[in-house]
C-alpha positions in Angstrom: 95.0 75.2 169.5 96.7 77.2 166.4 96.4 80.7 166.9 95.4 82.6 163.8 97.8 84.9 161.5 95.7 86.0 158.9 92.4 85.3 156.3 93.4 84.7 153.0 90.9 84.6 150.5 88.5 83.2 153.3 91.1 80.9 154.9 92.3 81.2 158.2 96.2 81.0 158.2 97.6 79.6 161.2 101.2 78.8 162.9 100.3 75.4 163.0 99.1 72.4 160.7 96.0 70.2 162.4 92.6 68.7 161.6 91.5 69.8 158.0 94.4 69.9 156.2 94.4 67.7 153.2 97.7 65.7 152.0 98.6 65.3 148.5 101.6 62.9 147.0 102.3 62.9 143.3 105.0 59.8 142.2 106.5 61.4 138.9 105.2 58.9 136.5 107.9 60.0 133.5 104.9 61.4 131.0 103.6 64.6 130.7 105.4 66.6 133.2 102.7 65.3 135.8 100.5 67.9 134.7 97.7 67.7 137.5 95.1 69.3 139.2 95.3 69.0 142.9 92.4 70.7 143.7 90.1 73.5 142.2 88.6 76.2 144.3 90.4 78.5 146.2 93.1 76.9 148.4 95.8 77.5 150.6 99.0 75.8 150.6 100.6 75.4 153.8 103.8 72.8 153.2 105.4 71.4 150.5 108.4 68.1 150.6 109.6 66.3 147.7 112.4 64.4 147.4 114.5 63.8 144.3 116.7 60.9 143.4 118.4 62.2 140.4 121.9 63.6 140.1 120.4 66.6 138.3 118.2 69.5 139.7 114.2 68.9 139.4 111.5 71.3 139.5 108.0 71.2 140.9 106.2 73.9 139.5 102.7 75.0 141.1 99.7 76.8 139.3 96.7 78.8 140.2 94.1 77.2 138.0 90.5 75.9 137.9 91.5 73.1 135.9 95.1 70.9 135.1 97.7 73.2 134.2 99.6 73.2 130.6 103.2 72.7 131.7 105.1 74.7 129.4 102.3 76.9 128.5 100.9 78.1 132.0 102.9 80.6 133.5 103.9 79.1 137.2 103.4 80.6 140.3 105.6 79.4 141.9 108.7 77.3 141.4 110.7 74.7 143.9 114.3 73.4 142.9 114.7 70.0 144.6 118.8 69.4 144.5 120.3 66.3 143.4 120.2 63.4 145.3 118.2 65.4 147.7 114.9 66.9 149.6 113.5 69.9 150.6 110.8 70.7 153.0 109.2 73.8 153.4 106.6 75.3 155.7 104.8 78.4 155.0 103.0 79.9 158.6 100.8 82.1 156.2 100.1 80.2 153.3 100.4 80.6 149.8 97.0 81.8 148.2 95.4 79.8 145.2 92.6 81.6 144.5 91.4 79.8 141.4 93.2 76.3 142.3 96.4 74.8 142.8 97.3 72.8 140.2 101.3 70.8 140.1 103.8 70.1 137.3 107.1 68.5 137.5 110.3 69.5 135.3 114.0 69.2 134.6 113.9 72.7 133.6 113.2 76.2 135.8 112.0 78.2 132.6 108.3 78.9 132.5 108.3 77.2 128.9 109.9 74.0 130.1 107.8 70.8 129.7 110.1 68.0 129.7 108.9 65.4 132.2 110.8 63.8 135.1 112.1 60.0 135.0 109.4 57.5 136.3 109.6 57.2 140.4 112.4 59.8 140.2 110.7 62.9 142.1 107.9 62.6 144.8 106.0 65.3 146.3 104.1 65.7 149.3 101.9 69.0 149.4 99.6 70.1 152.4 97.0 72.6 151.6 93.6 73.8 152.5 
């Protein structure tokens, strides 16, 4: 059994992912910057993996939002580089609080104000969150 960390906006954190942890995979589809809404409500984001098959830096850029975010006009909350020809993985123990909802973009470009999508099928990402 996990043992607890912490409560973050009424989620327990824990050291270890189990039962109740919902999966989510987004396939850059080339249009729109994959402006989506993963899930509204508070949530808690526990992992993230994504994988990139360009020879250029990518971006996956996450939003607190009830609804989907406006890629390029939504400030970010946070931001993930995924190197060329390349993956990342991350874990975080305590989570990463969404208090209105996490919502997902995907970009060639770190600045807030970039909105210029990812090449079909070249960027997948894997998110684990409660």
């Amino acid at each position: 059994m996990a043992s607890n960390l912490s409560v973050v906006n009424g989620k327990s954190a824990t050291t270890s992912l189990g039962p109740g942890v919902t999966p989510y995979k987004l396939i850059a589809s080339g249009v729109s910057a994959d402006q989506n809404l993963v899930a509204a409500g508070s949530r808690v984001l526990y992992s993230i993996s994504a994988s990139n098959a360009n020879a250029a830096l990518r971006y996956v850029k996450l939003y607190n939002k009830a609804t989907a975010p406006v890629v390029g006009t939504d400030i970010p909350t946070c931001v993930f580089a995924i190197p060329p020809s390349n993956s990342v993985n991350l874990t975080f123990n305590a989570g990463i609080a969404f208090p209105l909802g996490l919502g997902i973009g995907l970009v060639t470009g770190v600045i807030d104000g970039n909105s210029t999508s990812i090449g079909a099928s070249e960027t997948v990402v894997t998110l684990s969150y409660v």
